[in-house]
OpenMM code with the backbone's topology and positions (N, CA, C; nanometers):
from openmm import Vec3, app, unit

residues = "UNK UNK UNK UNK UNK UNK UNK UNK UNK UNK UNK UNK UNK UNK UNK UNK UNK UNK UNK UNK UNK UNK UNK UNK UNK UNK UNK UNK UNK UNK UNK UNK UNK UNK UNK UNK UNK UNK UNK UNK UNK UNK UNK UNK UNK UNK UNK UNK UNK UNK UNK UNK UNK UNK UNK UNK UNK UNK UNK UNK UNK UNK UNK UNK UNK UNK UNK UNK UNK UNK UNK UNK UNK UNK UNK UNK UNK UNK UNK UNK UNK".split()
positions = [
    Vec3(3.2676, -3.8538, -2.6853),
    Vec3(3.1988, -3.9732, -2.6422),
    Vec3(3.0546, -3.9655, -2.6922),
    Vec3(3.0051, -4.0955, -2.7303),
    Vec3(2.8469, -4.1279, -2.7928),
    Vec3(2.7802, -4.1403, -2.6791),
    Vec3(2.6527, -4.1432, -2.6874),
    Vec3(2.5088, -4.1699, -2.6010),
    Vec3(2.5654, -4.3369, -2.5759),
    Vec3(2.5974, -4.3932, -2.7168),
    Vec3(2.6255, -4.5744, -2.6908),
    Vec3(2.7810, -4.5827, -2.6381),
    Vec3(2.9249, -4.4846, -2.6264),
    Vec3(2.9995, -4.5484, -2.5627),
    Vec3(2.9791, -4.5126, -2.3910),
    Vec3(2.8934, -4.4109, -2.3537),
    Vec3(2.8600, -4.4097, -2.2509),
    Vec3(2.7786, -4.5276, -2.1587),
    Vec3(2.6729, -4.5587, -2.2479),
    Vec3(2.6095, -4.6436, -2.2273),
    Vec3(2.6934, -4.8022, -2.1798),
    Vec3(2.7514, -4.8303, -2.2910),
    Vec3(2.8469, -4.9616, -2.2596),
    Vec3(2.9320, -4.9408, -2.1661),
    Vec3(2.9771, -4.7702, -2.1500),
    Vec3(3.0852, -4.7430, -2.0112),
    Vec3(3.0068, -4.7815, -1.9260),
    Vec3(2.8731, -4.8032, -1.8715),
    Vec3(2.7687, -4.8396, -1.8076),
    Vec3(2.7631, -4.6480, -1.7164),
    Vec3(2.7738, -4.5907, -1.8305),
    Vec3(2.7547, -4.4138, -1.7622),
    Vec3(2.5996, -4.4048, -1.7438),
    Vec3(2.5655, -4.4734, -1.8120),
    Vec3(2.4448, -4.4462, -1.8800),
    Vec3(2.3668, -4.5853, -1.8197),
    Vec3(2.2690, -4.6157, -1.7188),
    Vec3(2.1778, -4.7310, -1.6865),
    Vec3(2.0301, -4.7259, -1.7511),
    Vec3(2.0167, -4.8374, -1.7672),
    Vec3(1.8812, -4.8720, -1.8537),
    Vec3(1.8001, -4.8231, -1.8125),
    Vec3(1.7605, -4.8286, -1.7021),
    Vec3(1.6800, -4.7194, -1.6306),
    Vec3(1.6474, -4.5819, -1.6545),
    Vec3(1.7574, -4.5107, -1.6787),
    Vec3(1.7774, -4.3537, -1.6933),
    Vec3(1.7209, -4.3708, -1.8551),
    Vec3(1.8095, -4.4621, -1.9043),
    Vec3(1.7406, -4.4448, -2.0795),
    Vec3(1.6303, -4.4133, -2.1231),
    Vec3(1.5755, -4.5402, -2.0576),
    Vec3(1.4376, -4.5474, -2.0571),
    Vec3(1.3598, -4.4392, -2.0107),
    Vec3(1.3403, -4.3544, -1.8834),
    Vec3(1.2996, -4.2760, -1.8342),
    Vec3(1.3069, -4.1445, -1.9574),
    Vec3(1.4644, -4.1200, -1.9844),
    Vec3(1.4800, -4.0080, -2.0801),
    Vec3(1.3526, -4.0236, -2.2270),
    Vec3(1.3892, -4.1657, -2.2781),
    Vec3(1.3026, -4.2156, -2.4555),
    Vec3(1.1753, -4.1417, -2.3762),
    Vec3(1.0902, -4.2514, -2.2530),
    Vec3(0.9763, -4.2052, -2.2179),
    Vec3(0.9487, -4.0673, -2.2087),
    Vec3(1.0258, -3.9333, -2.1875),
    Vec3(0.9976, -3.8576, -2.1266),
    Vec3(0.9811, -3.8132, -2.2708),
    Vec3(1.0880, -3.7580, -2.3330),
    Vec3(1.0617, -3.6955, -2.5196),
    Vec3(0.9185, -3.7991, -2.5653),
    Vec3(0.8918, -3.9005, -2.5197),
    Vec3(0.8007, -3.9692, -2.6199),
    Vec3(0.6711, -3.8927, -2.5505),
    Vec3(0.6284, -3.8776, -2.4491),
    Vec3(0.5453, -3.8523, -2.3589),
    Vec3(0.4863, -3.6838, -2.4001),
    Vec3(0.6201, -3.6078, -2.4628),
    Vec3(0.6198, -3.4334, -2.5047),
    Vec3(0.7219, -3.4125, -2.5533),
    Vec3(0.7074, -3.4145, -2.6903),
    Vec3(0.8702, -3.3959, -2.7874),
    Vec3(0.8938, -3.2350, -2.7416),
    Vec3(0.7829, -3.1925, -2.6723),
    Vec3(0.8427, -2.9990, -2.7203),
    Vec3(0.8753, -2.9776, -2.5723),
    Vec3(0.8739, -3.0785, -2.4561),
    Vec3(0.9190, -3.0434, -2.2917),
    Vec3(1.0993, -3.1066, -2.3172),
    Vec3(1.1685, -3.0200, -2.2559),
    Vec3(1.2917, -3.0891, -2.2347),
    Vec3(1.3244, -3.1980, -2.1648),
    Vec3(1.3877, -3.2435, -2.2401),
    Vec3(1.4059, -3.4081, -2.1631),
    Vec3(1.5699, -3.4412, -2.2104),
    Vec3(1.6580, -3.4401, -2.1169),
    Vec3(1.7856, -3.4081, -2.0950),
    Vec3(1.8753, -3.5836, -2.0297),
    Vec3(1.9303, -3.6379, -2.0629),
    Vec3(2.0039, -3.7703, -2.0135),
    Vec3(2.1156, -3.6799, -1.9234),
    Vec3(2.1805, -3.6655, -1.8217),
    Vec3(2.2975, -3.6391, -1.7639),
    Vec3(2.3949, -3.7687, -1.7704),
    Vec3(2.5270, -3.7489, -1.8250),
    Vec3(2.5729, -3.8257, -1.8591),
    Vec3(2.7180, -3.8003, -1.7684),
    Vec3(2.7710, -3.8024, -1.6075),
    Vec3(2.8780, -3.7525, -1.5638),
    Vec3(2.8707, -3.6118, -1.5111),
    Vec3(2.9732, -3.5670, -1.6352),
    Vec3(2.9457, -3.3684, -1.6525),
    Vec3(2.9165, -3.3288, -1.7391),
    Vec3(2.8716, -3.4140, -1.8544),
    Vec3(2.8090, -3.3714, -1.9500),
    Vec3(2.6562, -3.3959, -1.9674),
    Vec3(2.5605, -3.4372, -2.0609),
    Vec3(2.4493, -3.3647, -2.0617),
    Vec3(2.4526, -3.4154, -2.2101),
    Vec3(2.2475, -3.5087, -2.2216),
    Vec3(2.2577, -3.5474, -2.3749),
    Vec3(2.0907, -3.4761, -2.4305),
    Vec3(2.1001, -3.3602, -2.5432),
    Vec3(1.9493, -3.3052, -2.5119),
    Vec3(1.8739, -3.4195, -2.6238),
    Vec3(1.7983, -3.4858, -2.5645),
    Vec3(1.7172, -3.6262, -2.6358),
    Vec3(1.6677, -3.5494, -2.7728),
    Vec3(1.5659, -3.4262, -2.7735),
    Vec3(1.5123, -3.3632, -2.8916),
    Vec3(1.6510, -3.3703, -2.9543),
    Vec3(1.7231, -3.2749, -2.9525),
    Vec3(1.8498, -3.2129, -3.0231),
    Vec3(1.8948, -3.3536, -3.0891),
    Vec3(1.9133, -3.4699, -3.0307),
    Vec3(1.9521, -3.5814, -3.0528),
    Vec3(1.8598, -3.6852, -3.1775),
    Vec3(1.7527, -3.6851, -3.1554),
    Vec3(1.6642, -3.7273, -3.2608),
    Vec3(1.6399, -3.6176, -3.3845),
    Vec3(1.6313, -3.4851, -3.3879),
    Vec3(1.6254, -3.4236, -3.5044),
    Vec3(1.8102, -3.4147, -3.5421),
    Vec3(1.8875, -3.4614, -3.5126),
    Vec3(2.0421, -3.4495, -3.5800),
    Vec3(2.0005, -3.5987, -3.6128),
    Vec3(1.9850, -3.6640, -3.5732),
    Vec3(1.9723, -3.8257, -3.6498),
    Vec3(1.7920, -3.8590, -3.7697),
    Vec3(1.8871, -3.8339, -3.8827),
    Vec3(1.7686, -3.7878, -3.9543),
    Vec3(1.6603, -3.9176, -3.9959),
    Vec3(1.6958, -4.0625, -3.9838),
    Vec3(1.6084, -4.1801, -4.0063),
    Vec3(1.5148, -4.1724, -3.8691),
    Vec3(1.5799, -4.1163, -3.7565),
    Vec3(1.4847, -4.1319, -3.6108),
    Vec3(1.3683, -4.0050, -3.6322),
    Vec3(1.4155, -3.8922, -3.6887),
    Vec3(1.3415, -3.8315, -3.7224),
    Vec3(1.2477, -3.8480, -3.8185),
    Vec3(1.2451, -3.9073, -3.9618),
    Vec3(1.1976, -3.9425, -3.9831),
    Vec3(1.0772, -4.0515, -3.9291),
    Vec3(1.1728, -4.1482, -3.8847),
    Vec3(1.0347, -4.2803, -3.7947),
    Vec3(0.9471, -4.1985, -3.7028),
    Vec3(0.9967, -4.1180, -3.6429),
    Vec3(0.8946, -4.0467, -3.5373),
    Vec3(0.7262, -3.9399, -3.6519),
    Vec3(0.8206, -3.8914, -3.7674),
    Vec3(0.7008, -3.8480, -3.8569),
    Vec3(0.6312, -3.9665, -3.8958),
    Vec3(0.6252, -4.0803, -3.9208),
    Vec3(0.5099, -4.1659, -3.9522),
    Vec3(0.4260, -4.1853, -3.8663),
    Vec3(0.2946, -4.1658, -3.9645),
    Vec3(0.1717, -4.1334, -3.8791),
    Vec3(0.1295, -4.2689, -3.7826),
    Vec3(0.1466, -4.3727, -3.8470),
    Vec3(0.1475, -4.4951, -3.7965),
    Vec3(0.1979, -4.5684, -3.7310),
    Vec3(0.3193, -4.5167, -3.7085),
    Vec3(0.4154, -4.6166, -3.6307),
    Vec3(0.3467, -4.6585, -3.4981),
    Vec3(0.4164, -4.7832, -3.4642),
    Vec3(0.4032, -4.8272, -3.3279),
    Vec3(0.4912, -4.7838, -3.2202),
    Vec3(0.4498, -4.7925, -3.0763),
    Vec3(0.5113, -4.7301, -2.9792),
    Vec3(0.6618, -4.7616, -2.9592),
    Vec3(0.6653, -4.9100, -2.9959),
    Vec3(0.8048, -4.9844, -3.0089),
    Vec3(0.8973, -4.9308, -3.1380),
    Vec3(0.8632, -4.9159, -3.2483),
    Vec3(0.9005, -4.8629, -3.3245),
    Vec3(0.9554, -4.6932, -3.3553),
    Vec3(0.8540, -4.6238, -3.2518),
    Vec3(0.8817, -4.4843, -3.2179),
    Vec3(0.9771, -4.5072, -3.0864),
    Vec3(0.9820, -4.5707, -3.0262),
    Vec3(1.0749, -4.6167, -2.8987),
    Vec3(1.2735, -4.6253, -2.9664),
    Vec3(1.2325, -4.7115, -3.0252),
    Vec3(1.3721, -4.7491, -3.1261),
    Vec3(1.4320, -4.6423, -3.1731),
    Vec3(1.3573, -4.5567, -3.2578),
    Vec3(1.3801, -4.4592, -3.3222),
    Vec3(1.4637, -4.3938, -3.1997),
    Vec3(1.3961, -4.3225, -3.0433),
    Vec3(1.4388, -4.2145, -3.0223),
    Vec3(1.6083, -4.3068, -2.9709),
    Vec3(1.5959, -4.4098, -2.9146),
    Vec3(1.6437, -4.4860, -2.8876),
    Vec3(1.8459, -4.4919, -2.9389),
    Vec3(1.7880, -4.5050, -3.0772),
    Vec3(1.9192, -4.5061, -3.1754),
    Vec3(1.9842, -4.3676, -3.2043),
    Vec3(1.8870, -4.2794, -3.1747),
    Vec3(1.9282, -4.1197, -3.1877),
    Vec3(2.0196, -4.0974, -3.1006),
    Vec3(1.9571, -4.1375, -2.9177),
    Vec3(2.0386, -4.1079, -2.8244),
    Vec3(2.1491, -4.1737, -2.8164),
    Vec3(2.1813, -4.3320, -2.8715),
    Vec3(2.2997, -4.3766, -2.8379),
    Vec3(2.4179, -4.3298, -2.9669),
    Vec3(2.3268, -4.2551, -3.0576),
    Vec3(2.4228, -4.2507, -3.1476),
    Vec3(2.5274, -4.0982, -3.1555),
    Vec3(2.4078, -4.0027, -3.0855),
    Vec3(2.4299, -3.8663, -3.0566),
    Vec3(2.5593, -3.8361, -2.9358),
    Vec3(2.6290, -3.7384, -2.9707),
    Vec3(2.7379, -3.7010, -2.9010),
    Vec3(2.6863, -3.6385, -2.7566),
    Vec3(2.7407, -3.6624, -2.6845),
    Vec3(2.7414, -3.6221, -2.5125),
    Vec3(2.8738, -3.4535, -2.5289),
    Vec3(2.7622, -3.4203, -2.4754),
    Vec3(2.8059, -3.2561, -2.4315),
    Vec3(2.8432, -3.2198, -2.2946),
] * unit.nanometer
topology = app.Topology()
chain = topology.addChain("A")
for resn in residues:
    res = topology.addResidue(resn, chain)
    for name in ("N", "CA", "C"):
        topology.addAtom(name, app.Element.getBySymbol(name[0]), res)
């Protein structure tokens, strides 16, 4: 299962999302973990395996919305452990 079929299972509430993006955006190097059931999504682990989110997060410029997206698409795209 993905970060996004969880999400649409509604495993996953907008709320928690949000909280998780905020928390990696806030300190990429503090753990910041989604619980997904009995599994478990690690947000870092999730944006450096998705290599365009990783990338967007290295531009020096980006905007908050744009660094938002990024971690965003990592987590729904990243596998649940």
């Amino acid at each position: 299962m993905t970060g996004g079929e969880a999400y649409r299972a509604k495993l996953i509430t907008d709320d928690g999302l949000d909280a998780a993006i905020s928390a990696y955006l806030a300190d990429p190097s503090a753990p910041a973990v989604l619980e997904i059931n009995k599994g478990s999504l690690d947000i870092a682990a999730a944006v450096l395996a998705h290599q365009l989110s990783a990338e967007e997060l290295a531009v020096v410029d980006a905007t908050p919305a744009r660094r938002r997206n990024a971690v965003r698409t990592a987590v729904l795209l990243a596998p649940v452990a």
